[in-house]
Phi, psi and omega in degrees: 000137179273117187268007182255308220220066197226141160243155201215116131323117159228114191255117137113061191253352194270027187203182166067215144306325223277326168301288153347295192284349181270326193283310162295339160268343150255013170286358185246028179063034157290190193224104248210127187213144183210138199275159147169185178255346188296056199317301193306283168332292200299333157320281159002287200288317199290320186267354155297324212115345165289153135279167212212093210248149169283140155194141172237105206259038179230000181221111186322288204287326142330342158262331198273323179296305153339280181320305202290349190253341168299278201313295148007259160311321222196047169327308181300357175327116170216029163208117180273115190260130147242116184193035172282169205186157163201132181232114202216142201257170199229150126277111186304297161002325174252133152336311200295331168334282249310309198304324168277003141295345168286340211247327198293281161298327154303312153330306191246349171251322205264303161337298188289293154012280182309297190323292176296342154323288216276351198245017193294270177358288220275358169260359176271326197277332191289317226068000209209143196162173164197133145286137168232098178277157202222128185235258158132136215318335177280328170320293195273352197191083190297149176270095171309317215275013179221081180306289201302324184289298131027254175313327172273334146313314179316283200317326172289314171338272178320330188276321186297300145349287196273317186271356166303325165329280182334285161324352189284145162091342164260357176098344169243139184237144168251137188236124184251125149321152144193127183246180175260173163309123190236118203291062170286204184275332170288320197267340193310303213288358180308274206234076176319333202252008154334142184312138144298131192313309162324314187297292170292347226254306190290335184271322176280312166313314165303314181306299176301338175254037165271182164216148353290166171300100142018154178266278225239120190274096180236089196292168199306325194273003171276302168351294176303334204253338174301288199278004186328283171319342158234017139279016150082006174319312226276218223354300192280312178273323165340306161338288154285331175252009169275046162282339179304321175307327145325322177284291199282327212219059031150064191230141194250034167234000000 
């Protein structure tokens, strides 16, 4: 991927990698616009110098309202980032789950969906594009105390998959992210041994400007949690990391 003369979306970009990955593409001269809900955050990015857009990518016509004012600005659009998220932890035990398996799944499956719907016409029409889906390392090698987040990385995984098919033979390639635990501010308080923000940013950008782009983006510290099942991994870190649940989900058997 040429990573200089590229205009790029990165919805739900307003905090995080996703904020990083906007600030690196465009130091590497794209031309760089960003969704998210976040007013304050979207001020912010905007006195940087992004464009800025509101979107709630859990509400149809707020995407469809989105897609229509990017395009707008930014006919020439020709890579899209879905990478809004929400990660939250449940005890199946309780009933009460249910509502943050909802917000979950809406947020991260259904949410990256909407996204890719509405900007699907126009990149297809161009002939030429990339999708960029964003999953994670949890994708491949579940974290208990966050089942559904789990399970909907996974479901983006499988959808990214099936629309990369779809898509073969029109000029747009998908392309899936998948990070590892990454020290933003919420995983610094996680996860102490998180990747650095900096690091991975600088390792997922060398990846994308390879050719051809990668299907699948896996900086080095992701691997282990990618290949477990078939390196005989998977049972033993399953193992090790629910001991977290004792911790995260205050439980004493």
């Amino acid at each position: 991927m040429d990573l200089a003369h590229r205009t790029v979306l990165i919805v739900g970009g307003t905090s995080g990698i996703g904020r990083e990955l906007a600030r690196r593409f465009a130091a590497a001269g794209s031309t760089v616009a960003v969704g998210g809900r976040n007013a304050q955050a979207l001020a912010d990015l905007s006195a940087e110098g992004f464009g800025t857009f509101e979107v709630d990518v859990t509400d149809d016509a707020s995407v469809a309202a989105a897609r229509d004012a990017v395009l707008a600005l930014h006919p020439e659009l020709d890579t899209v980032v879905t990478m809004s998220g929400v990660m939250l932890l449940e005890d199946l035990r309780d009933p009460a789950h249910f509502e943050a398996a909802k917000a979950t799944v809406d947020t991260n499956l259904l949410g990256t969906i909407r996204v890719v719907d509405a900007f699907t016409p126009h990149l297809v029409g161009r002939g030429a594009g990339t999708f960029v889906t964003v999953t994670s390392g949890i994708a491949f090698l579940p974290f208990p105390p966050m089942p559904t987040y789990a399970a909907s990385k996974a479901a983006v995984h499988a959808y990214s998959e099936a629309l990369r098919a779809q898509l073969a033979g029109t000029g747009v390639g998908v392309t899936e992210l998948v990070p590892p635990a990454v020290a933003t501010s919420d995983q610094e308080q996680v996860n102490p041994q998180a990747l650095p923000l900096d690091a991975f940013a600088a390792e997922v950008m060398a990846l994308l400007a390879q050719e051809p782009t990668p299907h699948e983006i896996l900086v080095e510290k992701v691997r282990m949690h990618r290949w477990a099942e078939r390196e005989g991994t998977y049972d033993d870190l399953v193992a090790q990391r629910s001991r977290a649940l004792s911790t995260l989900l205050g439980r004493k058997d």
